[in-house]
Steps between C-alpha positions, in 0.01 A plus 500: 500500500694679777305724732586840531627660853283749635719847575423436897663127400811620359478795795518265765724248289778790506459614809501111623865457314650854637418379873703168413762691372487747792542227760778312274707822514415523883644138518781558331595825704424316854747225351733770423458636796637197689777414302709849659647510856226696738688821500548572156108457455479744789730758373325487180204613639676740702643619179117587339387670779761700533508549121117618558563735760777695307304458182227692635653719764760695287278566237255629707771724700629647130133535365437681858808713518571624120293799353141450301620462161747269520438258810325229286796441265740502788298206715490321155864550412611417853244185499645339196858557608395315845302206279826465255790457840230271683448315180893442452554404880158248492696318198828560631403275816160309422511493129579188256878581508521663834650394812240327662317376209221254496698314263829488650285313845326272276850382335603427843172299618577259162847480569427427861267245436705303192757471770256345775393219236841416353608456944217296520 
């Protein structure tokens, strides 16, 4: 006979395997991380704060400065428009087919390597 799991069993069992998977991912992105030059991991985070900062200041200023009735569709309308251009320049730059792709780095560390071995 197989014993049943207790709720707390299968409780702690999941939260056991999304901590693994939480620290893979971590892994993975510190590996990332190291496989782009220094200053395009810096301007990337330059990028999301300043994405931050304009995502929350100019909706603010057009919720603040437009009358009652319609200041909430405004900040939304002016919010999404922001999200959708700082999508397409994220991707445009940092995305699977953008300029500085993870990808494109990782091609070159193989390459790189293949020709280290076949010198040696």
């Amino acid at each position: 006979m197989t014993s049943r799991k207790s709720r707390l069993d299968l409780h702690v069992e999941k939260t056991e395997n999304l901590a693994k998977y939480l620290l893979k991912k971590k892994k993975e992105n510190i590996q990332n991380s190291l496989v782009r030059p220094l200053y395009q991991e810096a301007l990337r985070s330059l990028f999301l704060v300043i994405v931050l900062l304009i995502d929350t200041l100019f909706p603010l200023e057009a919720y603040r400065s437009v009358v009652v009735p319609f200041n909430i569709v405004v900040a939304l309308i002016i919010l999404v428009v922001l999200l959708y251009i700082e999508i397409r320049l994220y991707n445009a730059f940092w995305g699977k087919k953008g300029r500085w792709s993870i990808e494109k780095y990782k091609k070159t560390i193989a390459t790189t390597t293949e020709e280290k071995t076949e010198v040696n």
